[in-house]
N, C-alpha and C positions, 0 to 999 in steps of 0.2 A: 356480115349480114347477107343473106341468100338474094335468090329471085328476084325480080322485082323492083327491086327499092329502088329509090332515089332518094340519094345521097346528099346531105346540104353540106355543104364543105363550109367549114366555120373560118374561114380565111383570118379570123382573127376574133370568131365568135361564135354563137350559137342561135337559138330561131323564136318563135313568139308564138307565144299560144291567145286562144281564141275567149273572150268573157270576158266580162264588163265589172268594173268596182269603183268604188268612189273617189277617185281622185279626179272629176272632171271639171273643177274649179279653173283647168289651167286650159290656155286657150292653143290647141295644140296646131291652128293654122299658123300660128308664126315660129314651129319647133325652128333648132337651128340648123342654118346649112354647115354641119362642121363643126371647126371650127371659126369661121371665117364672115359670121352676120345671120340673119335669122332667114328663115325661107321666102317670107316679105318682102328683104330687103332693106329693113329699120334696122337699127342697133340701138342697144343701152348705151349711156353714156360710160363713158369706159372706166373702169376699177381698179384697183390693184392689188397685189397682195392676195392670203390666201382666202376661199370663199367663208361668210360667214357664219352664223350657224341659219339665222334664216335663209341664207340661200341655199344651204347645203339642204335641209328641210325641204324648200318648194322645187328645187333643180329633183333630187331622187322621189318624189313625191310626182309631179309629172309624167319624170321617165317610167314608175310603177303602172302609171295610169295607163302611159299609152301601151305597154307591154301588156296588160290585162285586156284589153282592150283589144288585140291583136294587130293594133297599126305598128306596124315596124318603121315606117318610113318615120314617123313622131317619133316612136318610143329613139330610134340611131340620133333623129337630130337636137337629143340632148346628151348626146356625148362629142368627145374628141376626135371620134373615127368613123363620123359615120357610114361610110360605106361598107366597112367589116360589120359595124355592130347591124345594118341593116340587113346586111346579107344571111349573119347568123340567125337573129332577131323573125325572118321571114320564115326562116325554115325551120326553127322548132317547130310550127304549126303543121304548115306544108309537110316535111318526111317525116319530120317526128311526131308527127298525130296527137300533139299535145295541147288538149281544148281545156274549158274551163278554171280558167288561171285568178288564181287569188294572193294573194303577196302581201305580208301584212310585216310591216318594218318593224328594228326593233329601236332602243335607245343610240341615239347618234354618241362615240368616239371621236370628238373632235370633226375633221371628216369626213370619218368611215362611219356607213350606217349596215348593220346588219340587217339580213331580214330570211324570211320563211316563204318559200314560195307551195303551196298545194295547186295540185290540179289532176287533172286525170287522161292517159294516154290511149288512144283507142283506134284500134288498126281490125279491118276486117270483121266486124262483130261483135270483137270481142276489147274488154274494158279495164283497165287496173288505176288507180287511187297512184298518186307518187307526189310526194312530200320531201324537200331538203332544205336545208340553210343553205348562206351565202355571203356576202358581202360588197359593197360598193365606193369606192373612194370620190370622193366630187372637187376637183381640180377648177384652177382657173385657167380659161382659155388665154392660149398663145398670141392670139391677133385677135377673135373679139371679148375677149376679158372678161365672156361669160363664163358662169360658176358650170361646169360641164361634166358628167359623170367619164371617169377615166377608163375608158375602154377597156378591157380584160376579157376574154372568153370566159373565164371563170368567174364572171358575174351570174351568166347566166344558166352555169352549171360547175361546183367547185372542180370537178373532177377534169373540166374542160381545158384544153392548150393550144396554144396557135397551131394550125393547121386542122384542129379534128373535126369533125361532124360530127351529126346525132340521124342515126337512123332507126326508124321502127320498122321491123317487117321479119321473114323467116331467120333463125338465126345463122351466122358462116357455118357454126360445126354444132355437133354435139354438147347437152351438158355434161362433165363428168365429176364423179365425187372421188377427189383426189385424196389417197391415202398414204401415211409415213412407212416407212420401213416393218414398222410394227403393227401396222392398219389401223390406226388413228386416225379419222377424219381432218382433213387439213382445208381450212380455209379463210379466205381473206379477213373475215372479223376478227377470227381469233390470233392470225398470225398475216397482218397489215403487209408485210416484206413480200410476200408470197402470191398478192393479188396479181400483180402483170404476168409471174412464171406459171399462175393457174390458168391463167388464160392463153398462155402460149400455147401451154401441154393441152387444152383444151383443142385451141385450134390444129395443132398438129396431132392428135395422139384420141380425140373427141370419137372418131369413128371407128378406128382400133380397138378402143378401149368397150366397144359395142352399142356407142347410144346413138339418139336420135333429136336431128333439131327441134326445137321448139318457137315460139316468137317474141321476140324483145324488143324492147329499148333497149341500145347500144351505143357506146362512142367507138368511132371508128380513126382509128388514128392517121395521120399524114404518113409518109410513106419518105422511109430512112433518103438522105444524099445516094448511097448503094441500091435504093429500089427497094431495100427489105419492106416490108409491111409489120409494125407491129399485130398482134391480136386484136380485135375488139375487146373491149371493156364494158361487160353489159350491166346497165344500171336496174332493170326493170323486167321482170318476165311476166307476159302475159300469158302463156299458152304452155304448160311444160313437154319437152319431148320426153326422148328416153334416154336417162342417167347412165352412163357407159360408168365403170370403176378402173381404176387409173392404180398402179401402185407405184409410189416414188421410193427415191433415196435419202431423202428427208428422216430425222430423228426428231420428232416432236418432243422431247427435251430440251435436245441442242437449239433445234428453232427455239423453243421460249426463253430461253437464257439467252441468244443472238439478239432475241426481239428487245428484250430488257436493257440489255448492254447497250447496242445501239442509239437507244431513246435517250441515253445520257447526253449524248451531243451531236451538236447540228451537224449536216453534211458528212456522217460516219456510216461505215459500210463494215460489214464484216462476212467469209466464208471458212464455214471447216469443212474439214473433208476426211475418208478413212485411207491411212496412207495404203494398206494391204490390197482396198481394193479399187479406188478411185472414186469411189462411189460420196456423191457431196451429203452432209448428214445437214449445214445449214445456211441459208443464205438472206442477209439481214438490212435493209439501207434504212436511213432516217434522213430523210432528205425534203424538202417544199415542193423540190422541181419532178419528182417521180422516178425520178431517174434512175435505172437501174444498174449503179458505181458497182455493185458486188462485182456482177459478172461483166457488165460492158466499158468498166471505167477506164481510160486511159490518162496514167498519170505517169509521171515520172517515180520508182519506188526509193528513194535515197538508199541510205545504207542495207536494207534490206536486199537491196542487190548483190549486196558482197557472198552472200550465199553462192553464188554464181561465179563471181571473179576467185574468188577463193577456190571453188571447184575446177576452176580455169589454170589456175596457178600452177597447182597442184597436178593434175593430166597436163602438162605442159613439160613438167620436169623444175620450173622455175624457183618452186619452193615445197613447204611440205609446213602439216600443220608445227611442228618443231624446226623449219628451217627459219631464216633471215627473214625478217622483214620488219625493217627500221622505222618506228616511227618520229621522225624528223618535226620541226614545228612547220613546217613549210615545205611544197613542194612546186617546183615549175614545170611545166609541162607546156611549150609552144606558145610562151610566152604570158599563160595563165597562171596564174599564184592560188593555189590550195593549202585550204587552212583546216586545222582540225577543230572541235568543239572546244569553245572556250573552257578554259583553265586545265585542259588535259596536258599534263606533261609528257615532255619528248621521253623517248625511248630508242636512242641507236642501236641497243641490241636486244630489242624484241621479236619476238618470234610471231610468227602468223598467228598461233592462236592466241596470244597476248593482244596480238594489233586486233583481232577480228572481235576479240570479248571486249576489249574498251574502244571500238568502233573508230579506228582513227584511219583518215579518209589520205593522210599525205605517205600511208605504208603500202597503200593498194595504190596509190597516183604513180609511184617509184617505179611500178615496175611496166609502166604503159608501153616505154618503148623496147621492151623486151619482148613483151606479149607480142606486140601488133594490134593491126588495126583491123583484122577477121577472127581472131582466138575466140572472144570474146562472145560473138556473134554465130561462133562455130559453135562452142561449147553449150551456150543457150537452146540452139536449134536441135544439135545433134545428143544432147546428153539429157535437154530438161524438156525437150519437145514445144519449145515455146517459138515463136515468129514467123510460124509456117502456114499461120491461117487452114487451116485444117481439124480443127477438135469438134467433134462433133456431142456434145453435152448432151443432145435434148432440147432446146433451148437457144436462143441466138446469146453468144458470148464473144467476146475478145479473147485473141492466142498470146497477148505479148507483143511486143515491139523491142527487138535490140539489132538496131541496123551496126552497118561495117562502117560508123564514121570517121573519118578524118579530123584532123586538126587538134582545137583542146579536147573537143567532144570524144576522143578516144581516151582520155584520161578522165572524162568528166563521166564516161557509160560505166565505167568499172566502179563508182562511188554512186550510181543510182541519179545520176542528173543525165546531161547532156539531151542524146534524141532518147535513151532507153523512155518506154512506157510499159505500165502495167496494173493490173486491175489485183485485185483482193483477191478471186480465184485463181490469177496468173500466181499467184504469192505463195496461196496454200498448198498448191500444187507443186511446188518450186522446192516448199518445205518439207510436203510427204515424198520427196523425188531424195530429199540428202535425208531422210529419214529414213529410208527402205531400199536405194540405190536403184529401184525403178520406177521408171517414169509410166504412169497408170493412167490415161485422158482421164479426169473427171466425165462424170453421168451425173444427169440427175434421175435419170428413168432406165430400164434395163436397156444394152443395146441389142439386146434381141426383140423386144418390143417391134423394131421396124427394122432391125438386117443391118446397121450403123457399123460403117465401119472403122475401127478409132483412130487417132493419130497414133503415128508413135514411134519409140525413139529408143535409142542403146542403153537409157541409163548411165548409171557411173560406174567403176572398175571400185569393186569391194573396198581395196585402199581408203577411197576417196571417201567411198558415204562413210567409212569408220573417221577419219579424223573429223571431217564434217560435223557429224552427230559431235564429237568430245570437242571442237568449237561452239557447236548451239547450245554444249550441257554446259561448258565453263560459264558461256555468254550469259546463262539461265541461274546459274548457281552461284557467278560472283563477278560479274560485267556487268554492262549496262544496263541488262533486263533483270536482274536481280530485285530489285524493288516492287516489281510485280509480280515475279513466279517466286514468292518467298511462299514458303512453307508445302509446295504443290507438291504432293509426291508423285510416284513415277518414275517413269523414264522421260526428261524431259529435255527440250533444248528451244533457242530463242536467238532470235536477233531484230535489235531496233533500228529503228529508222527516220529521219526526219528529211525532207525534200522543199528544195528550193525552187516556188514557179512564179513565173512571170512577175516576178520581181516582188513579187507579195512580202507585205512586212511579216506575217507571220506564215511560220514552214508547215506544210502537211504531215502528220504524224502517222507514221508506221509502224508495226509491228508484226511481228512471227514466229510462230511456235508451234511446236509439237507436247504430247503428252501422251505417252504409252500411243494408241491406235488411231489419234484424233491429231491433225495439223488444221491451224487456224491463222490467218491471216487479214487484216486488220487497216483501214483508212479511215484518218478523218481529216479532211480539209481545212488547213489553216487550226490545225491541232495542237501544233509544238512539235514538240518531240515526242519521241518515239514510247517512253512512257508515259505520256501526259495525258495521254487518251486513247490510240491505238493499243496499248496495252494492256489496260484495263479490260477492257472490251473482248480482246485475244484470253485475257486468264481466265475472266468470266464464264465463257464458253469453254475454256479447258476445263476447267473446275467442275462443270456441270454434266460431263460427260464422267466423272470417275466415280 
């Protein structure tokens, strides 16, 4: 947001608009301090247990009141936090110019009650209507045992999170109508994944692209550990500027098939990309928390890594896709025990791409102390361009993480655990790098748009991406990923992956793959394995690209 504005920082909430509706039954001089007694001084006799349905009734029924009302100090002291929700609560009105508020609940859930908030925003002369749903949970209090609306900045705007504001006033950048590859209008309704990176490219790319601000309602996001600033997220436009045109590297195919995929399961992210030219065709999350896993995620990538270690192996001299590489039932490494996936038989004279097509984790452990403890981390940097913080997208993104660790963790980075981390784009890219043998930074916008100059890296020795690719085709045509790229023709190749965090009972599921001119790589959180969900998800978007 421009000029002007003052900013209400939602410390843990959002602000209160101005008009009066019927809930003034309730007597709002003794709202509560807090959690901790009523602003009087009196208390209820104390309760326990969860609130009932009539208290959950007159507790959001009050709080509605004093929020239409525009008392915020009322409307905060019937929640658990007041001082955030007051803070928020104040300054819808104050920056965000949002007067005449009416709130009409819907049927109570137990203790969540829905409801519809209308009212209308008005800054400078000028006037816009804005209407949305929402939701409220009513808790009982910690110390005085009243039934108390559980504080959430997403009460008071779903779209809302800790840290953000709402400001109305000139917009930070330009609008722009952002188009795919093939000039397809691209936007957040139609393709949900795409709303935060429309507005990034917005704010970076808004004036470039040749428009002109206009005036909104916006959220304005808290500001990364690093200082970054996400984008605003404009909810409301009063005043239109002038619409700049943006062209991406978006395939409005590939997005709707990503979008699709995704939706199947919670906390899933998916990225493909074109290995020829780096350029990303789509980028997908299903997430509650907004968060955007595609590009910024850092996770540990299980076997998925092996793409890497295997490439490591191999430019090292230590094996080759037909050399040695024993899959044993166990391996130790500095006094760590690695085990391979249940019921996979040993193999002492398996070959790398034997061990790499049925994913067994104690054939890549074997050879830790041969590699060492920078191969790995060399390889990654110097050949896949990943861990150097330098890729410049378009976009704020994560480069990878494969530090030089010590200890187990040098047998544990070569199977996709220990410190390694990596996002869904670090994956796809990983994928089109042993698919084409060069390493290509992803874009999501041309880099001549603004003079960008890309990262980048040697690639592999022709050798390497050939057995590479006839490891992802075995792995695709009769290994672990088989079950998913059955029938895909092509040229195609794959490797799954499952990862172990933070001791969670159930592993993160990975996947990756290529297919003729499109690599895709694939997270879902507490997925399984590697085909149980990233996989699907990965063939889907393959599929939909031939």
């Amino acid at each position: 947001m421009g000029k002007g504005v003052k900013a209400a920082v939602v410390g843990g909430v959002c602000a209160v608009m101005v008009g009066g509706a019927g809930y003034g039954l309730y007597n709002f001089a003794s709202a509560l301090n807090g959690d901790g007694g009523t602003a009087g001084g009196t208390t209820e006799a104390a309760r326990t247990g969860p609130p009932s349905a009539d208290e959950v009734e007159k507790t959001s029924g009050a709080f509605f009141a004093a929020w239409e009302k525009g008392d915020a100090p009322a409307a905060a002291g019937y929640t658990n936090y007041r001082e955030a929700a007051q803070q928020l609560l104040a300054a819808y009105g104050r920056d965000a110019h949002v007067t005449e508020v009416r709130i009409k609940p819907g049927t109570p859930v137990g203790r969540t009650v829905p409801f519809t908030v209308r009212a209308v925003v008005s800054y400078e002369g000028k006037s816009k209507p804005i209407g949305y749903a929402s939701r409220l949970t009513v808790v009982r209090g910690q110390t005085s045992h009243r039934a108390l609306v559980d504080w959430d900045p997403s009460v008071v705007h779903p779209r809302l999170r800790k840290g953000d504001t709402l400001v109305t006033g000139e917009a930070e950048a330009p609008p722009i109508e952002a188009v795919d590859r093939g000039g397809k209008v691209l936007t957040a309704v139609k393709y949900p994944s795409l709303g935060p990176i429309l507005d990034e490219l917005r704010k970076r790319y808004g004036a470039k692209a040749g428009g002109r601000p206009g005036v909104e309602l916006a959220i304005r996001h808290e500001a990364g550990a690093d200082g970054s600033q996400a984008a605003d997220t404009t909810l409301l436009t009063l005043a239109k500027g002038r619409t700049g045109k943006l062209r991406t590297t978006i395939g409005a195919g590939a997005q709707a098939a990503a979008e699709a995929a995704v939706a199947k399961y919670k906390d899933a992210s998916v990225v493909a990309v074109q290995p020829s030219t780096g350029e990303i065709l789509a980028v997908a999350n299903h997430r509650d928390d907004g968060f955007d896993a595609a590009l910024s995620g850092e996770r540990p990538p299980g076997s998925t890594m092996k793409i890497i270690s295997a490439a490591a192996l191999i430019d090292t001299g230590l094996t080759s896709a037909n050399g040695k590489a024993p899959c044993p039932p166990t391996a130790v490494w500095q006094s760590q025990t690695f085990h391979n996936l249940k019921d996979m038989a040993p193999n002492e004279n398996a070959t790398l791409s034997e061990s790499f097509a049925r994913s067994c984790n104690t054939a890549f452990v074997k050879f830790a102390d041969d590699l060492g403890v920078n191969a790995l981390t060399k390889e990654a940097q110097d050949r896949f361009g990943l861990g150097r913080d330098d890729w410049k997208v378009g976009v704020p993104s994560f480069d990878g993480r494969v530090p030089a660790s010590g200890g187990p963790d040098t047998a544990a980075n070569l199977i996709g655990q220990g410190q390694v981390q990596m996002s869904p784009l670090n994956m796809a890219s990983v994928t089109a790098t042993a698919k084409t043998g060069v390493f290509r930074q992803p874009v999501i916008v041309p880099l001549s748009l603004d003079h960008r100059t890309p990262a980048q890296a040697r690639g592999l020795p022709a050798s390497t991406s050939q057995q590479l690719r006839a490891m992802m085709n075995r792995t695709a045509r009769s290994g672990t990923a088989a079950g998913v790229m059955a029938g895909m023709t092509g040229d195609v190749g794959a490797k799954t992956g499952s990862a172990e965090v933070d001791g969670n009972v159930t592993s993160d599921s990975w996947f990756a793959g290529y297919r003729d001119d499109v690599a895709a790589a694939a997270l879902v959180q507490d997925g399984g394995h590697g085909i149980d969900a990233a996989g699907p998800i990965v063939a889907t978007v393959l599929r939909s690209t031939g």
